[in-house]
N, C-alpha and C positions, 0 to 999 in steps of 0.2 A: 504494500500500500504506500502511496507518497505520502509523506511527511506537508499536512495540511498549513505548516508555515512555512513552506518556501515562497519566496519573493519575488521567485519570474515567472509566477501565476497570475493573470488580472486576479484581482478579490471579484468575489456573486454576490450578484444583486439580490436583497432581502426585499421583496414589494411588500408596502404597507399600506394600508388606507386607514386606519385607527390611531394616528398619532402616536406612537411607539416609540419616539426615536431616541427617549431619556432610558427607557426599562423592557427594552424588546429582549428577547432571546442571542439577539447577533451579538449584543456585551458580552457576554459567557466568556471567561478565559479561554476556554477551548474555541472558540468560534469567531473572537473579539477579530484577528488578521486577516479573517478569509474573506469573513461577511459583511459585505456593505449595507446598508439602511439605504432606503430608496423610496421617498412617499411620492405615491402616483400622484395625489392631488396638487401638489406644487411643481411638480417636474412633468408631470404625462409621459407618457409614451412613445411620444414622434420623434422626429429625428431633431429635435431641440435639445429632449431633456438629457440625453448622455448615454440612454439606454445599450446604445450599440458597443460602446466601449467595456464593457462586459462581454464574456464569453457563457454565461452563465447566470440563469434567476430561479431563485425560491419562491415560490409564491404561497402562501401559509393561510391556514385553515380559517383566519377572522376576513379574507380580502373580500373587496366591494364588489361584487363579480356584477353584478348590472351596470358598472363602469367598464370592466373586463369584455364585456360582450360588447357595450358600445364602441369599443379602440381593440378588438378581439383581430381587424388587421395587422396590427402593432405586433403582437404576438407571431401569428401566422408570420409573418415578414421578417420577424428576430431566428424564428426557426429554419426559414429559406436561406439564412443565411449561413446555416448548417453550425448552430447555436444550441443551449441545452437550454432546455423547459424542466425544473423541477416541480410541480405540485400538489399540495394536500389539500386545495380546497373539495369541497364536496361538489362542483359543477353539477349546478342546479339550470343553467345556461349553457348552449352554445358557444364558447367561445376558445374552449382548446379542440384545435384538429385532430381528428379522428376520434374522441371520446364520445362513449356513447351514454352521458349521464349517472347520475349520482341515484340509483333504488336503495332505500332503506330498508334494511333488513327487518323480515318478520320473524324471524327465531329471538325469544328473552336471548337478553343480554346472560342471563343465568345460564344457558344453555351455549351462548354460540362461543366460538375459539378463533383466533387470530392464532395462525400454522405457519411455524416457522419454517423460512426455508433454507436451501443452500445458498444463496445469492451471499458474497460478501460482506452487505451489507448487513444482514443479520448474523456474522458468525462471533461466535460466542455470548451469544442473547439468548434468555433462557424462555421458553414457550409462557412460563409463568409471569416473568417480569414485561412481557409483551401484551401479556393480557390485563395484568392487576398493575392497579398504583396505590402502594400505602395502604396495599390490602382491599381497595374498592374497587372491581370491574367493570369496563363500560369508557373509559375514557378515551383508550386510542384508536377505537373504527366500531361503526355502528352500519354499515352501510356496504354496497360494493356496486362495482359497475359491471355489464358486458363490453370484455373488452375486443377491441380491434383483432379480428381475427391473425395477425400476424404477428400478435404483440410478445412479449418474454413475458409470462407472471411470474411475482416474483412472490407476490402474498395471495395466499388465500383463506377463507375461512373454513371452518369445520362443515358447510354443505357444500363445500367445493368450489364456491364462488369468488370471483377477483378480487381482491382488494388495491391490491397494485402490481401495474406493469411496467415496463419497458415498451416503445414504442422508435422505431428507428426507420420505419417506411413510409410513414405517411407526409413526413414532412423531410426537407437535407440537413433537420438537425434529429437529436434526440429528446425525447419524451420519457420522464417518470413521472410518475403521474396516482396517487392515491386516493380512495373514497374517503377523504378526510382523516388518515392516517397520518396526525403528523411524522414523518422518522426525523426531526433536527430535534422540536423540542419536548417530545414526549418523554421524560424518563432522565432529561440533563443537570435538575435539579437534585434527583435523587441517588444515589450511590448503589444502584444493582446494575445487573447486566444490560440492560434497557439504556444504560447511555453510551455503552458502544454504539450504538444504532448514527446517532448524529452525529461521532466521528468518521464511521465507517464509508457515511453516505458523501460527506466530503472529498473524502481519499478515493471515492467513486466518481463524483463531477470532477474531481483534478484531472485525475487517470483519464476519462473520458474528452477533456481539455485538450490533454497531453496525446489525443488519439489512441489512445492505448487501450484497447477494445480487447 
């Protein structure tokens, strides 16, 4: 895995629309160099606000997505440019390509499992600390999508369905993409297995960066 502080990496764009930029997740020691703060509502999307000077964006489980859909060009266009899209929002809207929508799961939360897999990005995360926080289940995916038939899954749940994929054909960049799964800050507060996850995912967009497929 690369070493997420090297310095001939551009730093990834954090999109925000809720005012974050004093107590966001991107401060975190482990995240503070990588991750840049980026509020769409002062800066937009177009070729003004700086977007393109990144190689890489987060896009996190609070964003304004009926903004997202309105400027969802913006997107589409950072991707043609053979860019990485990372997101956990629950796309409730049209606006990332090729997704096909945020269903809510009807299995209780009592019953369903978040299944870990092989993917790098969860290795050494234990199925347990994926599921529970501080002992309460339910917080890191409630939901999944049908995904693009050519995608990688990389999450699924306990009925077998998406939670997150990889997506590398539908546009000339890459796509990860989760049913509001966040992987950066689920788990970085707390000291179990669950916070390799938001290191791992980084050392994933670098390597990715770095073309290293």
């Amino acid at each position: 895995m690369f070493n997420i502080l090297q310095k001939d990496i551009p730093p990834i764009a954090y999109l925000d629309s809720q005012g974050y930029e004093e107590n966001g997740v991107y401060h975190h020691f482990l995240y503070a160099d990588r991750v840049a703060y980026f509020n769409i509502y002062e800066r937009g999307l177009g070729k003004a606000s700086g977007l393109e000077s990144f190689e890489a964006i987060i896009i996190p489980t609070s964003i304004d997505e009926i903004y997202l859909s309105k400027h969802a060009t913006y997107i589409e266009n950072f991707l043609e440019n053979g860019k990485i899209v990372v997101s956990f929002a629950q796309n409730f809207l049209p606006w990332l390509p090729g997704n096909n929508l945020y269903i809510p799961s009807e299995i209780p939360i009592k019953d369903r499992e978040v299944k870990i897999s092989s993917h790098p990005i969860f290795q050494g995360v234990s199925q347990y600390d994926l599921n529970y926080r501080r002992g309460v289940k339910g917080f890191f995916n409630r939901g999944y999508f049908h995904p693009p038939k050519h995608a990688q899954i990389i999450l699924e749940d306990s009925e077998g369905r998406c939670v997150a994929y990889i997506d590398r054909l539908t546009t000339k960049g890459v796509i990860l993409s989760t049913a509001g799964a966040d992987l950066l800050g689920f788990g970085i507060f707390d000291t179990n297995t669950a916070r390799r996850m938001g290191v791992a995912l980084l050392g994933w967009i670098l390597k990715e960066i770095k073309g290293q497929k």
